[in-house]
N, C-alpha and C positions, 0 to 999 in steps of 0.2 A: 204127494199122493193124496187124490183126494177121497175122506171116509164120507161123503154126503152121497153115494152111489147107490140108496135102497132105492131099490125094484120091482117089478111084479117077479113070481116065477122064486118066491121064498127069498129071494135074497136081501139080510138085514142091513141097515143101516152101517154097520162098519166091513161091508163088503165095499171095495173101491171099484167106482166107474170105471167102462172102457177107457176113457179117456183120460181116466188116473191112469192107469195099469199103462196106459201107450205114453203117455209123458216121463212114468216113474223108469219107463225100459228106456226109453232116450238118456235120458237121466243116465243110468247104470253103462247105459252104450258108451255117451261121451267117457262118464269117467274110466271106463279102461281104455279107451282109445286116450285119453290124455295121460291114463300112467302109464298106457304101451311107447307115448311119444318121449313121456321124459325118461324112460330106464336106455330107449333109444340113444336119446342127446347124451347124458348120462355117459354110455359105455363107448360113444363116441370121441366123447372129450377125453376118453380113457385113452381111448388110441391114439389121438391126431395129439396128444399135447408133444412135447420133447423131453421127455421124461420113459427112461428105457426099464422097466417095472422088475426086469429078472436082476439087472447092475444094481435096485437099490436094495433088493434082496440078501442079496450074493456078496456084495462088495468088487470095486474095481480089482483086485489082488488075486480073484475068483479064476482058476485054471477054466480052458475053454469046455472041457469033459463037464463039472461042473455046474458052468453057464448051463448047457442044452439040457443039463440033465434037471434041473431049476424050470427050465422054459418048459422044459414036458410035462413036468411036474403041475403046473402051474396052466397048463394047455394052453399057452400061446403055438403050440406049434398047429394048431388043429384049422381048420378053415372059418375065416371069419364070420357067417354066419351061425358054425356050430359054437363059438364061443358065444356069440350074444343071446341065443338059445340056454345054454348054459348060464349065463350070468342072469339071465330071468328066474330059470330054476332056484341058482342062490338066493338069490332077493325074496323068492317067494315065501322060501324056508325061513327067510331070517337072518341070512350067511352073507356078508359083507367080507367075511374075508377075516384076518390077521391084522391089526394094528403094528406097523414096525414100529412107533414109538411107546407103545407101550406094552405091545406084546400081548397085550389081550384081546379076546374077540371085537369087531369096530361095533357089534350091535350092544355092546355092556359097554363101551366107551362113550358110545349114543347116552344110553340110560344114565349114565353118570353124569353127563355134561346137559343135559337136552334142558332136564326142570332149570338150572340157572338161566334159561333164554326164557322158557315160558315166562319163570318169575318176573323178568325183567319187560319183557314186553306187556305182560299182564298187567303188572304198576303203570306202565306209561302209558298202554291202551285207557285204563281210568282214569287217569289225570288228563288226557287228552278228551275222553268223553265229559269227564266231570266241569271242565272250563269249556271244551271246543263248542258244547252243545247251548250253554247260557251265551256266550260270545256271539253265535251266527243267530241267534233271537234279537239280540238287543241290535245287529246291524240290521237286521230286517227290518225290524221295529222301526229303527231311525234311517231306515236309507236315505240316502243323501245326506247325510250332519255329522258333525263329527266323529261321534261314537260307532255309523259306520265304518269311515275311512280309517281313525285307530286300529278296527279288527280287520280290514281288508288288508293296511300296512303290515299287521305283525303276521298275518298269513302269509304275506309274498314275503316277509322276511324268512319264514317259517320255510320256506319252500326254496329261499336262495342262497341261503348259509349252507356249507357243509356242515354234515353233521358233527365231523372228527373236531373240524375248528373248534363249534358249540363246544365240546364236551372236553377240549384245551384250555378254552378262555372261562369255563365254567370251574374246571379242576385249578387254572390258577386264582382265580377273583377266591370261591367261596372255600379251599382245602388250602390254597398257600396264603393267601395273606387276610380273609376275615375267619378260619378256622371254624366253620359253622357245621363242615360235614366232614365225613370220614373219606378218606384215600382211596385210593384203587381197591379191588378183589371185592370179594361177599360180605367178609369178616376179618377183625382184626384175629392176627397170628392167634394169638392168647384164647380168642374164645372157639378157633377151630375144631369139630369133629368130637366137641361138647356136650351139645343133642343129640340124639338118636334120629340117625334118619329113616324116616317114616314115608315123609311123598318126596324130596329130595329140594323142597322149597321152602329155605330156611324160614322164612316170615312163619309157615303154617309150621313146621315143625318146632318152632322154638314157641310159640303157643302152646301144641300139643305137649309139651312139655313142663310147660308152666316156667317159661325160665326168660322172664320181660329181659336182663340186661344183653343175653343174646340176642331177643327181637330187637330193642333198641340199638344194638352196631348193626343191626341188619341192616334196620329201615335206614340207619345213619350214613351206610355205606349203596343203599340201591337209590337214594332219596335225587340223587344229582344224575347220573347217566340216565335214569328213569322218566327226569323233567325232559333233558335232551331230546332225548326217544319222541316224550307225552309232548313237546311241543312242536315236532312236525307230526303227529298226529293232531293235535290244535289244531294245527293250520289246514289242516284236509278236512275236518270233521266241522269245523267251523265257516267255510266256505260252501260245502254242500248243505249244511244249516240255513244258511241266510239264503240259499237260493230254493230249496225247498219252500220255505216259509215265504218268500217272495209271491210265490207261485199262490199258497194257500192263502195270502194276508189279501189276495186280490178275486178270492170268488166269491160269490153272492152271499153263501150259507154265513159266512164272518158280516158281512152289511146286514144281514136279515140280525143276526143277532147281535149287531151294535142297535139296530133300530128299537128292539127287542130290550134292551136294557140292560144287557147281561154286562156283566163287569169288561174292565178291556183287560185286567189282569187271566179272568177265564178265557175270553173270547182266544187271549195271544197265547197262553201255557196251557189250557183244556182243549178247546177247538182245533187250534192251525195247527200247534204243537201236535197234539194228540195222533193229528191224521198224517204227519208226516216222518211219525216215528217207526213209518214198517221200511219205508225207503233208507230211513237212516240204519234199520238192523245191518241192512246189507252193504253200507257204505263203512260202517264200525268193524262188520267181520272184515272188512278186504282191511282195514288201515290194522286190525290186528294180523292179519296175516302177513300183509307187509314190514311192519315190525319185527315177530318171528323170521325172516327171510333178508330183511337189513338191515341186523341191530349189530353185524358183522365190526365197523368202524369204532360201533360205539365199546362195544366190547375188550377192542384191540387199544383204544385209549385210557381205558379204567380197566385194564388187565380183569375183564370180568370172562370166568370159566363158564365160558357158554360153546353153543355150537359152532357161530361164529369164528370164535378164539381156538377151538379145536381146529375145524380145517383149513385155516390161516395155517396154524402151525405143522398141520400134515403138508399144507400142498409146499410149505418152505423145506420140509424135508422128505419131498420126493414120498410120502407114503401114500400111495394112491388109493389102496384099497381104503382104508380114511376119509380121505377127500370124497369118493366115488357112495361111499356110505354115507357118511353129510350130507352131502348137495341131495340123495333121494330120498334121505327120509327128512329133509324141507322142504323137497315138491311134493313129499306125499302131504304131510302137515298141508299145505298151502293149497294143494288141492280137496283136503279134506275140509278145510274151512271154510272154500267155496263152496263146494256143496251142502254144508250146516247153513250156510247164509242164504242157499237157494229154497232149503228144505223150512227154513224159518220165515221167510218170505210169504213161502205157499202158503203157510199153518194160519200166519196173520193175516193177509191180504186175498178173501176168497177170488178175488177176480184172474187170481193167478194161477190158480188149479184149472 
């Protein structure tokens, strides 16, 4: 939205242009036509899977009286578009439904589980910006030599490993046999449900607490599925670095100011850098958003309680109302991060308003 829009006719400077106001409504259009598309997909996969929703209910043993009276209950019996109408209604409220594994609302099973993914994505989103972003410099810097080709090689490594392997060969090298980090979960047994939780991301609540030997098996325990994670983010953030800067290491304004005298340390981390750090906001939010959306594997290999690891275990026990709440509130996360990356975009890069 652009606030540069003052006019004749009184209107101040934080009144937005026409042409804010018709971009900000495309804007707003898209994103409910893309949550109307995924509650869509969403409530389709609900139906077409092979999974019969009143039987995991009810139980096979379930008399057929019962059954129908479960299905009514439940308004499967109602006509296909009045249910998907209905299940928008729930979602809007909040209403996900009943969790069968654990009996609770799925939107409080959300809230319980959801902070261990951000946590985890959020470490490996920084370690992925903190190396990916010095890495695609220094290959620019040197293209063609070898300190390119090393950071081109571990990106296409970055990109061709599975992740679950990574996070196998990683748990046996640095937890079974040089014992540098801690095992699978958040926290060891012993220091479990110690802190008080406050934002439900141990790092920050064992701070708020003042209680380092928690932070310490935290960081001890996120320190390794986290690299995993932060190193296909490397590889993505590190790749669009060096072509970025490729780009910028080649326009006049960098020759004028080598001729100019300016350092080559300024010229490459002030100049080229500088200009091509609005494109990378929005190359950082999509590899965080993707992270968030599939950190699923990594999760499922370091038993870490995340979203992930929830509806892995809903969708092996038939709870769909689980699974059906998972998967949407990660397309909402993922579409909501799109949009902070477009809205960030705008704010830095006037030529985008």
């Amino acid at each position: 939205m652009s606030l540069a829009g003052s006019r004749p006719g009184g209107r101040g400077p934080w009144f937005p242009s026409r042409n804010g106001l018709l971009k900000s409504g495309r804007v707003v259009v898209s994103l409910a036509v893309t949550l109307l598309g995924l509650l869509l997909i969403t409530f389709l996969i609900g139906r077409v899977m092979p999974i019969d929703p009143v039987l995991a209910v009810v139980g096979e043993r379930a008399t057929n009286e019962v059954y129908e009276a479960t299905r009514t209950a439940m308004g499967l019996d109602q006509p296909i578009i009045i249910q998907f109408f209905t299940y928008i209604g729930e979602v809007v409220r909040g209403d996900f439904g009943t969790s069968l594994l654990t009996s609770r609302p799925v939107i409080e099973d959300i809230a319980r589980v959801f902070p261990a993914t951000l946590e985890l994505a959020t470490v490996a989103t920084l370690l992925g910006v903190a190396f990916g972003i010095p890495a695609g410099v220094m290959a620019a810097v040197h293209q063609g030599r070898w300190p390119d080709h090393v950071v081109r090689l571990l990106g296409l490594f970055g990109y061709s490993m599975p992740i679950f392997w990574l996070g196998l060969v990683g748990l046996l090298i640095f937890y079974g046999k040089l014992d540098w980090v801690a095992g699978p979960g958040r926290l060891d047994v012993f220091f479990e449900d110690i802190v008080p939780q406050v934002t439900g991301v141990i790092l920050i609540d064992s701070l708020l607490a003042g209680d380092l030997e928690v932070f310490a098996n935290a960081l001890s325990h996120i320190i390794l599925p986290a690299s995993v994670l932060g190193y296909y983010s490397l590889a993505y953030i590190s790749r669009m670095t060096r072509s970025f800067m490729l780009e910028q290491l080649a326009q006049e304004y960098i020759t004028t100011a080598r001729v100019k005298g300016v350092s080559e340390a300024r010229v490459i981390w002030g100049h080229a850098l500088g200009n091509v750090m609005v494109p990378l906001i929005t190359v950082i939010a999509l590899s965080y958003a993707n992270l968030l959306e599939g950190s699923v594997l990594t999760e499922i290999v370091f038993a870490w309680p995340g979203i992930g690891f929830y509806i892995t275990n809903a969708l092996l026990s038939a709870d769909m109302n689980a699974v059906l709440g998972g998967t949407v509130m990660v397309g909402i996360v993922f579409v909501g991060l799109n949009l902070l990356s477009d809205i960030l975009y705008r704010v830095f890069d006037p030529r985008a308003r």
